[in-house]
N, CA and C atoms as a LAMMPS dump frame, in Angstrom:
ITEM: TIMESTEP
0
ITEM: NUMBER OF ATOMS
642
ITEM: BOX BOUNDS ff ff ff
-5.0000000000000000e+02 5.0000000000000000e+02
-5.0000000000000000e+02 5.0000000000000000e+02
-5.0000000000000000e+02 5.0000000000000000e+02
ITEM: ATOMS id mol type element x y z
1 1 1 N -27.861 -0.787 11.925
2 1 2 C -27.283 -2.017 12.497
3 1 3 C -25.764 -1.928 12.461
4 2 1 N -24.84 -2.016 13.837
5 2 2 C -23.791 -1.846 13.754
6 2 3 C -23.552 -2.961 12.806
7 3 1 N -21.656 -3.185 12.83
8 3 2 C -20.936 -4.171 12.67
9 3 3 C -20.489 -5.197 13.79
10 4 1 N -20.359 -6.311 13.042
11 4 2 C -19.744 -7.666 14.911
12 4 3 C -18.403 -6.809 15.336
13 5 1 N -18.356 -6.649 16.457
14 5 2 C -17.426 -6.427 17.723
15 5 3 C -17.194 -5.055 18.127
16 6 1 N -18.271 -4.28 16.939
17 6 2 C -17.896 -2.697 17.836
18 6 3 C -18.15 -2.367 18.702
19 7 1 N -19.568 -3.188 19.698
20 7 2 C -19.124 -2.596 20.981
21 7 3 C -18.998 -3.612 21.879
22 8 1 N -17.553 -4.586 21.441
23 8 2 C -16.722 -4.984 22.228
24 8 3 C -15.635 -4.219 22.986
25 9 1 N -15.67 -4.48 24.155
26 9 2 C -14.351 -3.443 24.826
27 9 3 C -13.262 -4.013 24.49
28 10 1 N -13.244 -5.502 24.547
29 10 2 C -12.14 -6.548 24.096
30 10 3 C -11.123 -6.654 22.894
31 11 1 N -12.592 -6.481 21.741
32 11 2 C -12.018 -6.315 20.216
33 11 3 C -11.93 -5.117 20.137
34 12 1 N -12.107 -3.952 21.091
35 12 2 C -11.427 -2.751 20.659
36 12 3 C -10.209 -2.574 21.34
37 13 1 N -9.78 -3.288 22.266
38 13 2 C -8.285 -3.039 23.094
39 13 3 C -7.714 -3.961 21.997
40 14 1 N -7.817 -4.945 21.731
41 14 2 C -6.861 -6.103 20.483
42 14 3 C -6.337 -5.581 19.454
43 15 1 N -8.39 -4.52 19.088
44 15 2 C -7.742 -3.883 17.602
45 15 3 C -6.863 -2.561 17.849
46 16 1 N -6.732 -1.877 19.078
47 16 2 C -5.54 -0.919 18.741
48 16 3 C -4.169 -1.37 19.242
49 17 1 N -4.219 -2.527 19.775
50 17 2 C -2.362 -3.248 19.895
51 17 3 C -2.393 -3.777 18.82
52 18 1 N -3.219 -4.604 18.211
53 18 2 C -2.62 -4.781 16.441
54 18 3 C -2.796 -3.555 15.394
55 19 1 N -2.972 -2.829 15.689
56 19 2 C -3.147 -1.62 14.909
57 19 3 C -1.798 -0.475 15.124
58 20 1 N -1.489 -0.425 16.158
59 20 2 C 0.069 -0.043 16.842
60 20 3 C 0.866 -1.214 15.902
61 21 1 N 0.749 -2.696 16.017
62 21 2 C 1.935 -3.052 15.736
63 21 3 C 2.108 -2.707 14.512
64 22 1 N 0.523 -2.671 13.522
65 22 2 C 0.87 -2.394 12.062
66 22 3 C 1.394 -1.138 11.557
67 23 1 N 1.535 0.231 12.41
68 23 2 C 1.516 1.371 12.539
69 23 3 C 3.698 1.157 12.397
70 24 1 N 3.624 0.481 13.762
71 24 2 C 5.185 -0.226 13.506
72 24 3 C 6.225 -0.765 12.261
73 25 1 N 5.586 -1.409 12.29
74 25 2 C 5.915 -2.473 10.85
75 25 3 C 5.828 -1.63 9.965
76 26 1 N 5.044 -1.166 9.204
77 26 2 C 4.544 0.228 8.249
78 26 3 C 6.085 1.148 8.428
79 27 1 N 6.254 1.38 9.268
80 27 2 C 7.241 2.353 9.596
81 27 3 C 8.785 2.099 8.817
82 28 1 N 8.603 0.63 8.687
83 28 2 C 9.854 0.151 8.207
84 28 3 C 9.433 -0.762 7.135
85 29 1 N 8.47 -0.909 6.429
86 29 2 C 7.772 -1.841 5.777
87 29 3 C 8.878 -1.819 4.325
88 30 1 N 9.28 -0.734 3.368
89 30 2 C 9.14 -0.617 1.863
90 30 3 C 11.27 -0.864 2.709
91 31 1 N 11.301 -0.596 3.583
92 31 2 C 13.627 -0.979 3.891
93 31 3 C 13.691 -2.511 3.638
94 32 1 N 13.026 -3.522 3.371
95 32 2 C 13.371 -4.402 2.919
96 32 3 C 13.891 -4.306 0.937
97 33 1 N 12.704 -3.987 0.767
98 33 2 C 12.429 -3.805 -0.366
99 33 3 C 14.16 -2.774 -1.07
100 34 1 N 13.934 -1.592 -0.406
101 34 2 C 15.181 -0.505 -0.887
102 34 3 C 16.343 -1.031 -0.962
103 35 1 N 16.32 -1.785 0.356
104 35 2 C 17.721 -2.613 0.547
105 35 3 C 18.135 -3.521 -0.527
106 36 1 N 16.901 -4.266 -1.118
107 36 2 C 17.022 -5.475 -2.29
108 36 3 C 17.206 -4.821 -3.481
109 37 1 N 16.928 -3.446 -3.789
110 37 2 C 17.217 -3.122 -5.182
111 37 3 C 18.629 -2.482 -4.564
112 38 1 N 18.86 -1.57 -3.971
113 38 2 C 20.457 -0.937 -3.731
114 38 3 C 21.458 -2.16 -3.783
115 39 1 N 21.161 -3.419 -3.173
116 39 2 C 22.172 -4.361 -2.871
117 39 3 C 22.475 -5.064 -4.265
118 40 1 N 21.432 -5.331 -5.715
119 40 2 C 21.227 -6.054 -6.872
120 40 3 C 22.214 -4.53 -7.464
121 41 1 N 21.928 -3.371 -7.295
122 41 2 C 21.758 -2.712 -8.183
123 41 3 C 20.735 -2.651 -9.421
124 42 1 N 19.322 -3.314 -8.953
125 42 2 C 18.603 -4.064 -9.991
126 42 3 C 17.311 -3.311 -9.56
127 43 1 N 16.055 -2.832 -10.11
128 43 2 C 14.78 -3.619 -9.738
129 43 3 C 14.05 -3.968 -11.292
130 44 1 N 14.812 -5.238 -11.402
131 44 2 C 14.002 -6.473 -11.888
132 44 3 C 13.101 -6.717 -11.594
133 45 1 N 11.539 -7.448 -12.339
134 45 2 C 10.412 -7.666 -11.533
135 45 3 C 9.607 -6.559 -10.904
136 46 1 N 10.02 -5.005 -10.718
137 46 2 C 9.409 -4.261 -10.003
138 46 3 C 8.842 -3.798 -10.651
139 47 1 N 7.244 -3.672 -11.072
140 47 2 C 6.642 -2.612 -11.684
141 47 3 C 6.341 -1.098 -10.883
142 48 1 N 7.122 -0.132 -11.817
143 48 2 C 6.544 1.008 -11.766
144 48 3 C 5.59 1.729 -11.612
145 49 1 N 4.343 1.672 -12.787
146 49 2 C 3.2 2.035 -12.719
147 49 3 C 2.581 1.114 -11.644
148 50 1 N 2.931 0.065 -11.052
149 50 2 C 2.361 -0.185 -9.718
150 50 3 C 2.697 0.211 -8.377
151 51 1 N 3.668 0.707 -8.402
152 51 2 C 4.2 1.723 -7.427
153 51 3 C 3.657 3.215 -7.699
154 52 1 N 3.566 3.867 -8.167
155 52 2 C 2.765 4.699 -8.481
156 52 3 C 1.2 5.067 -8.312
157 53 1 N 0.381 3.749 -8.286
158 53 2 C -0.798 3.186 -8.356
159 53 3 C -0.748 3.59 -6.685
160 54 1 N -0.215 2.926 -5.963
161 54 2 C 0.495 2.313 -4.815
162 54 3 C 0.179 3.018 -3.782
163 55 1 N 1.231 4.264 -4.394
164 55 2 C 1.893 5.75 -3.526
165 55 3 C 0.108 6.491 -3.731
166 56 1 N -0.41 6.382 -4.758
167 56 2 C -1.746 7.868 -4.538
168 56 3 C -2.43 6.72 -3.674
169 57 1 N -2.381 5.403 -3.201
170 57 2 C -3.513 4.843 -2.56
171 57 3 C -3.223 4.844 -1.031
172 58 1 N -2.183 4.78 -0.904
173 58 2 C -0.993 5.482 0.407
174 58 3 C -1.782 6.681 1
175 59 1 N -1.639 7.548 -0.144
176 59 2 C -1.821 9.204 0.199
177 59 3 C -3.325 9.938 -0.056
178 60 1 N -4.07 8.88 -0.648
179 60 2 C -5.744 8.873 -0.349
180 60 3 C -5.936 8.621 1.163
181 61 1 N -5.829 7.59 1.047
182 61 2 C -6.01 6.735 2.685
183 61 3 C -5.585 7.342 3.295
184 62 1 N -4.406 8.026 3.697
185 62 2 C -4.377 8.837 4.872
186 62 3 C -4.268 10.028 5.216
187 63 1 N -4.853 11.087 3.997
188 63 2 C -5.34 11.945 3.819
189 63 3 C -7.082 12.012 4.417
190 64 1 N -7.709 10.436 3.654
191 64 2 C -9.363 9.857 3.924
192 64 3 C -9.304 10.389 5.572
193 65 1 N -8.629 9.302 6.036
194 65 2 C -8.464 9.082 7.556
195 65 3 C -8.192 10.818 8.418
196 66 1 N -7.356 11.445 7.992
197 66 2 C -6.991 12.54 8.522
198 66 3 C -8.331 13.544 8.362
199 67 1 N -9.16 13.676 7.17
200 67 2 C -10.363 14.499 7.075
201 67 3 C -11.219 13.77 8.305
202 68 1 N -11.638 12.725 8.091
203 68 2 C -12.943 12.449 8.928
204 68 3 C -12.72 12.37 10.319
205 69 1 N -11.397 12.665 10.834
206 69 2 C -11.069 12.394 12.464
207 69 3 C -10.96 11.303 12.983
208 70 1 N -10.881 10.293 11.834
209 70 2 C -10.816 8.757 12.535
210 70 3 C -9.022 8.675 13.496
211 71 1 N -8.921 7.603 14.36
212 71 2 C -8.091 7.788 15.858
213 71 3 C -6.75 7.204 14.71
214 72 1 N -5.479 8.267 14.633
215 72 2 C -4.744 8.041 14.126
216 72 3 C -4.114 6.096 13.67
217 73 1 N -4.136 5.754 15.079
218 73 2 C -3.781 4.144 15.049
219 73 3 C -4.136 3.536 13.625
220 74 1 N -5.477 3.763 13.106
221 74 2 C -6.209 3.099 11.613
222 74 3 C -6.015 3.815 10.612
223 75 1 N -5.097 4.783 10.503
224 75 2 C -4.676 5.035 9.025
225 75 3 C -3.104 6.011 9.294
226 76 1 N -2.873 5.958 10.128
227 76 2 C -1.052 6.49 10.601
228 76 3 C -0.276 5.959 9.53
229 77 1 N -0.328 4.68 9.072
230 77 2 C 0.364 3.669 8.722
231 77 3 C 0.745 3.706 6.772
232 78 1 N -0.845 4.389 6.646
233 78 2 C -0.928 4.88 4.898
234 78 3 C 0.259 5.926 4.794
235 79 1 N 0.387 7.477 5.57
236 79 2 C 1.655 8.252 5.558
237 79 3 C 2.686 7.723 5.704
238 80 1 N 2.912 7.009 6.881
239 80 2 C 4.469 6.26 7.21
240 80 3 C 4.686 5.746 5.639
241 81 1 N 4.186 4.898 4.907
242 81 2 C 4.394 4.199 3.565
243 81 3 C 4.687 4.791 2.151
244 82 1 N 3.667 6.359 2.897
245 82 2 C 3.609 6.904 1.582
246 82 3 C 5.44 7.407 1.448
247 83 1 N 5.82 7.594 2.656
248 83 2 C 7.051 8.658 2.899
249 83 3 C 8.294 7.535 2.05
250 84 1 N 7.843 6.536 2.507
251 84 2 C 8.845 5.352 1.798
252 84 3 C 8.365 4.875 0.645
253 85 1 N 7.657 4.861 0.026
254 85 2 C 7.882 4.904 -1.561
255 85 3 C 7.758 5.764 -2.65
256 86 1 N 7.744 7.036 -1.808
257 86 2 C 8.566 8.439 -2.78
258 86 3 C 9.875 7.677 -2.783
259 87 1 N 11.002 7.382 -2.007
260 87 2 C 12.249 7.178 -2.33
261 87 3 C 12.549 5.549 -3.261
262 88 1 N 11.704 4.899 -3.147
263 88 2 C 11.532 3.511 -3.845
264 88 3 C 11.273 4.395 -5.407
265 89 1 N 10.026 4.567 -5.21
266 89 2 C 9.98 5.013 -6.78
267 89 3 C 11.168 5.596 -7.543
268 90 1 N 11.973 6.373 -6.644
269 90 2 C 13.053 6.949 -7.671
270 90 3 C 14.717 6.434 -7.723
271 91 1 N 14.214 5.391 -6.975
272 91 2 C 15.217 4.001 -7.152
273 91 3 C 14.953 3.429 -8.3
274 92 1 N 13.551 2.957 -8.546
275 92 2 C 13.109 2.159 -9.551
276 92 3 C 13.265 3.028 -11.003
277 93 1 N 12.603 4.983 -10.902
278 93 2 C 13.128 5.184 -12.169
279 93 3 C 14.659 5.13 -12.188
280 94 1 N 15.514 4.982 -11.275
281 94 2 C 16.764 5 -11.623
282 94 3 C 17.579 4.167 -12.178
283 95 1 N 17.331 2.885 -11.725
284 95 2 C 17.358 1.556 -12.36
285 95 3 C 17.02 1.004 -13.376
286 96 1 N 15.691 1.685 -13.534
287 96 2 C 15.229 1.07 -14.817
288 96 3 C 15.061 2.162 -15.734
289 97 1 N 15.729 3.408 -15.722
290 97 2 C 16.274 4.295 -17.237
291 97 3 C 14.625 5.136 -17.308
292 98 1 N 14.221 5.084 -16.465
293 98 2 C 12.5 5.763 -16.733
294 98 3 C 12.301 7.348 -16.009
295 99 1 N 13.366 7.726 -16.373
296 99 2 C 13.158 9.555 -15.906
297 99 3 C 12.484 10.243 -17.32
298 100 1 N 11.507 9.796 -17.677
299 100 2 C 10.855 10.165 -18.446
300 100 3 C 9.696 11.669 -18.505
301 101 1 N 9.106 11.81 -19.538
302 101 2 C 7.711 13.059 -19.055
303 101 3 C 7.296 12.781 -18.399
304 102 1 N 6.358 11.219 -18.635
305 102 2 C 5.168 10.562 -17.483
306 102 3 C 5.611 10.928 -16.504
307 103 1 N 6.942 9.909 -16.126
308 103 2 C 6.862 9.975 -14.457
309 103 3 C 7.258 11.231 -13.777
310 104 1 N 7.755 12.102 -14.658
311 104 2 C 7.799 13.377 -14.167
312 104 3 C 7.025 14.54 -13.74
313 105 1 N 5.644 14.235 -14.584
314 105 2 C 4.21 14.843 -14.565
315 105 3 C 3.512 14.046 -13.541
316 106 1 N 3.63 12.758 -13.152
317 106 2 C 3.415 12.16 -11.87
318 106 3 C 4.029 12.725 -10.626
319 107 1 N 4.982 12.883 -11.092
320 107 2 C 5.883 14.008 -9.575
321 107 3 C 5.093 15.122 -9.116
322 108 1 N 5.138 15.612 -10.504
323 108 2 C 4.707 17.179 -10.126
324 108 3 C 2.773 16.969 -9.625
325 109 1 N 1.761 15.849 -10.088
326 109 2 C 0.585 16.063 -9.593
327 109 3 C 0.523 15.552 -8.219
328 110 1 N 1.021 14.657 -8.408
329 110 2 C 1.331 13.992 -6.523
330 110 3 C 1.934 14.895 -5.344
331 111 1 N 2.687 15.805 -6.326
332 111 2 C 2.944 17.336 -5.083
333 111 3 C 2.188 18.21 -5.121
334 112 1 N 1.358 18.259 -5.99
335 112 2 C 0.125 19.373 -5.841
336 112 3 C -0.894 18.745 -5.088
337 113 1 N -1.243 17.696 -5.015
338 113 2 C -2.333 16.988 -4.552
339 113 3 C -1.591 17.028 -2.773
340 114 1 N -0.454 16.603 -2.58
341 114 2 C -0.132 16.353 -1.088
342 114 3 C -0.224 17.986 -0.87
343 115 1 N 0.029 19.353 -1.296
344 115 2 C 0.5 20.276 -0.916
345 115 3 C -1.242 20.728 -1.026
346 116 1 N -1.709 20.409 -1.811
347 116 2 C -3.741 20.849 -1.858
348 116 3 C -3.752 20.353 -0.426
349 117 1 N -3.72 19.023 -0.368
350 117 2 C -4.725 18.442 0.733
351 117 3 C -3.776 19.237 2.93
352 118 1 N -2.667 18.629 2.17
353 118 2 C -2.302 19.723 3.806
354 118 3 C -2.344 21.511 3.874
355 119 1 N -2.706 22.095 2.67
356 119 2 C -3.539 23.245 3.03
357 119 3 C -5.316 22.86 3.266
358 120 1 N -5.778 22.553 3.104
359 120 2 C -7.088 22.051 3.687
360 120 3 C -8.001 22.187 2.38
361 121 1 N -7.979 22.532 1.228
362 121 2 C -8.613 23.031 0.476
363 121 3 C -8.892 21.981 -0.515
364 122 1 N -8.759 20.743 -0.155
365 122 2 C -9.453 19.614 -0.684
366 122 3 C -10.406 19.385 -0.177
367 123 1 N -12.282 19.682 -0.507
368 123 2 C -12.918 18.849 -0.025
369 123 3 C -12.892 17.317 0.163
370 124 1 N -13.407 17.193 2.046
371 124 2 C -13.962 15.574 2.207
372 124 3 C -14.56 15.065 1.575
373 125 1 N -15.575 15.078 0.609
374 125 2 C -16.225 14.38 -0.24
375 125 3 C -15.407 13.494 -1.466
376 126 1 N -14.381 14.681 -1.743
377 126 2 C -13.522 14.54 -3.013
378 126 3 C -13.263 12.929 -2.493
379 127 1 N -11.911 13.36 -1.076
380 127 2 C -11.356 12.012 -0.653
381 127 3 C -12.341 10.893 -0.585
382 128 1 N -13.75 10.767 -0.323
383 128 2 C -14.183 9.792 -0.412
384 128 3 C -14.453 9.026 -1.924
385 129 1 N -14.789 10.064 -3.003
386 129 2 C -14.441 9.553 -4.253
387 129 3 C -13.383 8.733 -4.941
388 130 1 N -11.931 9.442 -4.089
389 130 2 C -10.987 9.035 -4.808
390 130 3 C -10.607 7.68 -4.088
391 131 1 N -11.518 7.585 -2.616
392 131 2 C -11.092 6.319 -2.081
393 131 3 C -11.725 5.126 -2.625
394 132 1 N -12.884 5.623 -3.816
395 132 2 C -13.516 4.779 -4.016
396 132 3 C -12.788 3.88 -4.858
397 133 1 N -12.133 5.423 -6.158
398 133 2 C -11.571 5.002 -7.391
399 133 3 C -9.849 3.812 -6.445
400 134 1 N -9.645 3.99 -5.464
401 134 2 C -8.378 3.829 -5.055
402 134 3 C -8.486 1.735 -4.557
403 135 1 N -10.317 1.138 -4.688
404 135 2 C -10.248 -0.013 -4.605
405 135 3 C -9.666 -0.923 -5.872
406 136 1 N -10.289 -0.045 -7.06
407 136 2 C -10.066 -0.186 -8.176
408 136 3 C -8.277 -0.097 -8.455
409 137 1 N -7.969 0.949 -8.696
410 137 2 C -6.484 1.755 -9.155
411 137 3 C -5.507 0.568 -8.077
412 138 1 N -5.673 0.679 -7.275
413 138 2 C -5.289 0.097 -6.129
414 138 3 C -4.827 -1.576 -6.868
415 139 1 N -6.177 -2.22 -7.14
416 139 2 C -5.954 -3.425 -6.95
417 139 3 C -5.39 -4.156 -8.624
418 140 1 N -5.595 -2.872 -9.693
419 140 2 C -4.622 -2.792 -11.048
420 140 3 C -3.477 -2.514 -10.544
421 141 1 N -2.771 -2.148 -9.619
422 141 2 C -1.242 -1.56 -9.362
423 141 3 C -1.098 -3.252 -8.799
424 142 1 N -1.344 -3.687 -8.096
425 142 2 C -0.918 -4.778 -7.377
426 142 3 C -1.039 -6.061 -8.421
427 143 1 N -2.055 -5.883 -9.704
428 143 2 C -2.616 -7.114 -10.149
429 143 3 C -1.603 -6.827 -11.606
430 144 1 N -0.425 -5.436 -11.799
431 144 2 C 0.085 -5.615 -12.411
432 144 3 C 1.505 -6.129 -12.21
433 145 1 N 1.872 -6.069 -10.45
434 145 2 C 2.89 -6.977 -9.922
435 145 3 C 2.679 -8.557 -10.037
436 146 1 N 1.341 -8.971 -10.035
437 146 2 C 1.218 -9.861 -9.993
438 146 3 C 2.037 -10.306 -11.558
439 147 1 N 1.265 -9.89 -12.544
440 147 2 C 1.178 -9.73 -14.463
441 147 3 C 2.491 -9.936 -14.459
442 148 1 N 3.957 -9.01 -13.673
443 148 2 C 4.756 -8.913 -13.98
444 148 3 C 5.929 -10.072 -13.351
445 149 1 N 5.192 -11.136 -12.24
446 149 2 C 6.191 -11.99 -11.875
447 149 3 C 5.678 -13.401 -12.488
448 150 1 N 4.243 -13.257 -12.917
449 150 2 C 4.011 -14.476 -13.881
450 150 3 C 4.708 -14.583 -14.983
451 151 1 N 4.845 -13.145 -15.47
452 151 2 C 5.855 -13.357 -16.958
453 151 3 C 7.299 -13.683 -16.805
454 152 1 N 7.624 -13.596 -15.587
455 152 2 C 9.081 -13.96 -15.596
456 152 3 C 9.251 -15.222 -15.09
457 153 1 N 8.415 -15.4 -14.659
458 153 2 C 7.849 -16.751 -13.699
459 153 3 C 9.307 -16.961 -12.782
460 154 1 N 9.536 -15.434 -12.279
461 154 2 C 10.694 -15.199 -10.968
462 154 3 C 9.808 -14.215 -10.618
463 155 1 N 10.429 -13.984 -8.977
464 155 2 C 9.879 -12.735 -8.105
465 155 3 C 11.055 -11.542 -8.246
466 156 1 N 12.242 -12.134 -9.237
467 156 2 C 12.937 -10.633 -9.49
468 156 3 C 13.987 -10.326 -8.299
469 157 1 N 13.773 -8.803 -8.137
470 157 2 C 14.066 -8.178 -7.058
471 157 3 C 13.024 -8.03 -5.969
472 158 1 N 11.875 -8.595 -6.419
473 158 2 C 10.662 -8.221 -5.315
474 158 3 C 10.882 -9.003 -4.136
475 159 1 N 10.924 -8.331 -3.133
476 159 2 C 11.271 -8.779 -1.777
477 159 3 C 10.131 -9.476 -0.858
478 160 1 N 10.055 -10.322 -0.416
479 160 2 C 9.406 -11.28 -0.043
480 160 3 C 8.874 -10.005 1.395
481 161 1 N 10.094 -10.25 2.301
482 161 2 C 9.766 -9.364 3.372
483 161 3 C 8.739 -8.564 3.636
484 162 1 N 8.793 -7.396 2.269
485 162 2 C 7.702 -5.965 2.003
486 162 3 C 6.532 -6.907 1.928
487 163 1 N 6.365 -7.511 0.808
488 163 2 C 4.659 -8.345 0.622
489 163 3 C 4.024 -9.154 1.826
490 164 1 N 5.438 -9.907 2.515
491 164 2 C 4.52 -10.943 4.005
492 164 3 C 4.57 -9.388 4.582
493 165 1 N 4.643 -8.285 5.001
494 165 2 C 4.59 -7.696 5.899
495 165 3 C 2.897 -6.628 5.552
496 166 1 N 3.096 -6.39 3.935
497 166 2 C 1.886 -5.855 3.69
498 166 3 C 0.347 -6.767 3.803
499 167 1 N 0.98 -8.268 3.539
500 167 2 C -0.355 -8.862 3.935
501 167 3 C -0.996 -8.94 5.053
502 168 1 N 0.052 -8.996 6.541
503 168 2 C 0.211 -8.933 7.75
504 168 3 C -0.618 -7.442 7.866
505 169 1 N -0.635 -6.556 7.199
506 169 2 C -0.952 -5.295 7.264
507 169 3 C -2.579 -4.989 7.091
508 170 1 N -2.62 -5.761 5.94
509 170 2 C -4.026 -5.976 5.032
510 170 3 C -4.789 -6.623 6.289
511 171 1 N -4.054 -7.74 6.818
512 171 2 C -5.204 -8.814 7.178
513 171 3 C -5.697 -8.057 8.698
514 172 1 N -4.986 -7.332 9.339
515 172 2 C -4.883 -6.503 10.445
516 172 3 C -6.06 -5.429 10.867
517 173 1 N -5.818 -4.325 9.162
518 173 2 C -6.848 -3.75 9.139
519 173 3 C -8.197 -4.281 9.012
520 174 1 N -8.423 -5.075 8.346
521 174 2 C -9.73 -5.63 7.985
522 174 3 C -10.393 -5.799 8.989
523 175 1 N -9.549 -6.205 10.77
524 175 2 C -10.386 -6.327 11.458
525 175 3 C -10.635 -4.931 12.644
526 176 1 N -9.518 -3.965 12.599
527 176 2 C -9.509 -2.954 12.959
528 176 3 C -10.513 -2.038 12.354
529 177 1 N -10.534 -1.946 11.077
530 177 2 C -11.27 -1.116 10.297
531 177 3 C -13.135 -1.503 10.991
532 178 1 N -13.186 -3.173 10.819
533 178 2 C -14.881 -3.227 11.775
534 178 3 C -15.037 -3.06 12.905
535 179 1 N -13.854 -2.944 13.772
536 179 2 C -14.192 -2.525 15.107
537 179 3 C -14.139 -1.163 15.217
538 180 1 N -12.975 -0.319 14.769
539 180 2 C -12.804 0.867 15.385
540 180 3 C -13.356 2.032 14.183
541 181 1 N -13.902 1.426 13.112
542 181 2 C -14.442 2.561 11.97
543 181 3 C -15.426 2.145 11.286
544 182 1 N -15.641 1.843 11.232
545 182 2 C -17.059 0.735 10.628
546 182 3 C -17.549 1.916 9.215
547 183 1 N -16.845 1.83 8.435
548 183 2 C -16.725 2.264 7.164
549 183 3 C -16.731 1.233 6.189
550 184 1 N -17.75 0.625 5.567
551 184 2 C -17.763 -0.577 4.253
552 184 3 C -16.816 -0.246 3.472
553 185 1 N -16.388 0.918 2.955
554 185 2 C -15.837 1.342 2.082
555 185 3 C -14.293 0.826 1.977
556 186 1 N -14.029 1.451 3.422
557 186 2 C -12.505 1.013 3.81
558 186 3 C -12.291 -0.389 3.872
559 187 1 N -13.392 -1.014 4.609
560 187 2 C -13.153 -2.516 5.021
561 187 3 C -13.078 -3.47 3.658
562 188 1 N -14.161 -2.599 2.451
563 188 2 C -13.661 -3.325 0.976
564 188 3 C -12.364 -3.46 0.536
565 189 1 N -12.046 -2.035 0.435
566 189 2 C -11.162 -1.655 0.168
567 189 3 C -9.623 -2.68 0.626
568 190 1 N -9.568 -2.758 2.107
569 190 2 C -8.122 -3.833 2.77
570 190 3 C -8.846 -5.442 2.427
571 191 1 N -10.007 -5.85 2.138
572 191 2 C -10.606 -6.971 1.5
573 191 3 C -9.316 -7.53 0.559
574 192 1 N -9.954 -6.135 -0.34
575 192 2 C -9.204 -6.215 -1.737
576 192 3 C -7.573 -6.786 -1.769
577 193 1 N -6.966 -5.353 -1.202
578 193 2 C -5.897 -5.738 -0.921
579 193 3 C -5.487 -6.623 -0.017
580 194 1 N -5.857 -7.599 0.883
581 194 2 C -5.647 -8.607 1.795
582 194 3 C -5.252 -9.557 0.46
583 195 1 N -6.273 -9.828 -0.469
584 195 2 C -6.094 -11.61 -1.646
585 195 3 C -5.428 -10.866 -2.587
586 196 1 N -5.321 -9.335 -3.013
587 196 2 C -3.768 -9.283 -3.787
588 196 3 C -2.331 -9.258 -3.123
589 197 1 N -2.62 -8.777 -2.106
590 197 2 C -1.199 -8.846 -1.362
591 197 3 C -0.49 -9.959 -1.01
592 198 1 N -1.542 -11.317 -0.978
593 198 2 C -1.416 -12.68 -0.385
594 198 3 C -0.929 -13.589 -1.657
595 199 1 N -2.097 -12.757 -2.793
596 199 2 C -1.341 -13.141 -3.82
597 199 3 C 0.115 -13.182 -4.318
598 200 1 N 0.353 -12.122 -4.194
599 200 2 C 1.756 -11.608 -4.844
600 200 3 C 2.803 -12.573 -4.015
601 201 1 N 2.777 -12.549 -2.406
602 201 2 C 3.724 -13.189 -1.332
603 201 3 C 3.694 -14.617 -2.179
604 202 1 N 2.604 -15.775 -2.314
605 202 2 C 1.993 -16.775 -2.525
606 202 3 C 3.263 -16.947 -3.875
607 203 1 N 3.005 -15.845 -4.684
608 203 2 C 3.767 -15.947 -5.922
609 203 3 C 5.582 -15.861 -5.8
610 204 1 N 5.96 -15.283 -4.659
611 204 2 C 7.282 -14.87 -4.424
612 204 3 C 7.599 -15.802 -4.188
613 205 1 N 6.962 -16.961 -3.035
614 205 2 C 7.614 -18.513 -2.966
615 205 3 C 7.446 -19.523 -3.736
616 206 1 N 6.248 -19.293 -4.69
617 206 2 C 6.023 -20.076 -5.506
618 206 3 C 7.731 -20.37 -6.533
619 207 1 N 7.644 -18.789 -7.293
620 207 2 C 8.858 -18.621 -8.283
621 207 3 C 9.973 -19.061 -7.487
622 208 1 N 9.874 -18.343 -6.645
623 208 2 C 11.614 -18.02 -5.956
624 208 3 C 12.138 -16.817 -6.7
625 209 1 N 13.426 -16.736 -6.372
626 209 2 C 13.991 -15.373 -7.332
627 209 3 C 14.804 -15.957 -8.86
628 210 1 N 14.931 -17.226 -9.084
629 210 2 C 15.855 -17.906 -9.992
630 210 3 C 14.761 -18.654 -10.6
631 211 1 N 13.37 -18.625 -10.759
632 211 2 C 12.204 -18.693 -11.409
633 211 3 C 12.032 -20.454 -11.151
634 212 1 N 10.559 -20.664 -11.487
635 212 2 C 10.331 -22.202 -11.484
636 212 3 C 10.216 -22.891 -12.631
637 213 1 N 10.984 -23.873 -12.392
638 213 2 C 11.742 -24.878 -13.123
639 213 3 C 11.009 -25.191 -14.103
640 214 1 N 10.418 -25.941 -15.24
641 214 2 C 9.275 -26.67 -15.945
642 214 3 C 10.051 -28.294 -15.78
């Protein structure tokens, strides 16, 4: 039994002009964000290990997408992101004094893993494992941004822009993913991230950046 609208001709022309625009947006998604820590000299509020979390769920996904031949438009958008928060991350260790082992042994597996998978010698199966572990990992990286603007009860340096644009992103795929891939897996998966991503935005106006008042 398919999914509703896959064989719409309609919801499949919709879902690849919103799938282009998210492909767009993606492209420039994390320059809000860079801009707000270069301009503070700060990233306050930014968790690390959720950027990190972040970047392998980036580089699952469109690694996933690139094995199985799915039509670039529905996972283009995971690379474009991944490319921009290699340079975020090393804003953030820069800022926040964390050129440590960890994140340095994070460097070095995240380049073996990108340099495995574009020689080909990652099995497809693997990627579907790790896309599994990546609903999970995924939604601890985001649920520790969340952890980290409740405690300040400010959004920091976290840029409003990046989060409305990733929810815009989330909510996009969810319907691209049932028309043009009809993969449960994936469609859980931007689920997930659709009510953390909405979360986090939800939380950025809530606080503000100068925190809420009691």
């Amino acid at each position: 039994m398919g999914l509703p609208f896959q064989d719409s001709e309609l919801a499949l022309t919709v879902s690849r002009v919103l799938s282009y625009s998210v492909v767009a947006v993606c492209s420039v998604m994390k320059f809000p964000q860079i801009y707000t820590i270069l301009s503070a000299k700060s990233a306050t509020g930014i968790s690390l290990r959720a950027s990190w979390l972040e970047i392998s769920s980036f580089l699952i996904g469109f690694f996933y997408g690139y094995t199985n031949n799915f039509n670039i438009s529905t996972y283009g958008e995971a690379g474009l992101l991944a490319l921009q928060a290699a340079p975020l991350i090393v804003l953030i260790m820069q800022y926040q004094r964390k050129w440590n082992l960890e994140n340095i042994i994070y460097i070095i597996i995240t380049a073996i893993f990108v340099s495995a998978s574009l020689a080909g010698v990652v099995p497809q199966y693997v990627f579907r494992i790790l896309l599994s572990a990546t609903i999970v990992t995924g939604s601890l990286g985001t649920s520790v941004q969340i952890s980290n603007i409740y405690q300040l009860k400010s959004r920091g340096d976290v840029s409003v822009i990046t989060w409305g644009l990733a929810t815009y992103g989330c909510l996009v795929r969810v319907f691209s993913s049932v028309v043009e891939v009809g993969d449960y897996l994936i469609i859980l998966n931007y689920i997930v991230a659709l009510f953390l991503c909405s979360t986090v935005l939800c939380m950025c106006f809530y606080y503000g950046k100068g925190g809420k008042k009691k």
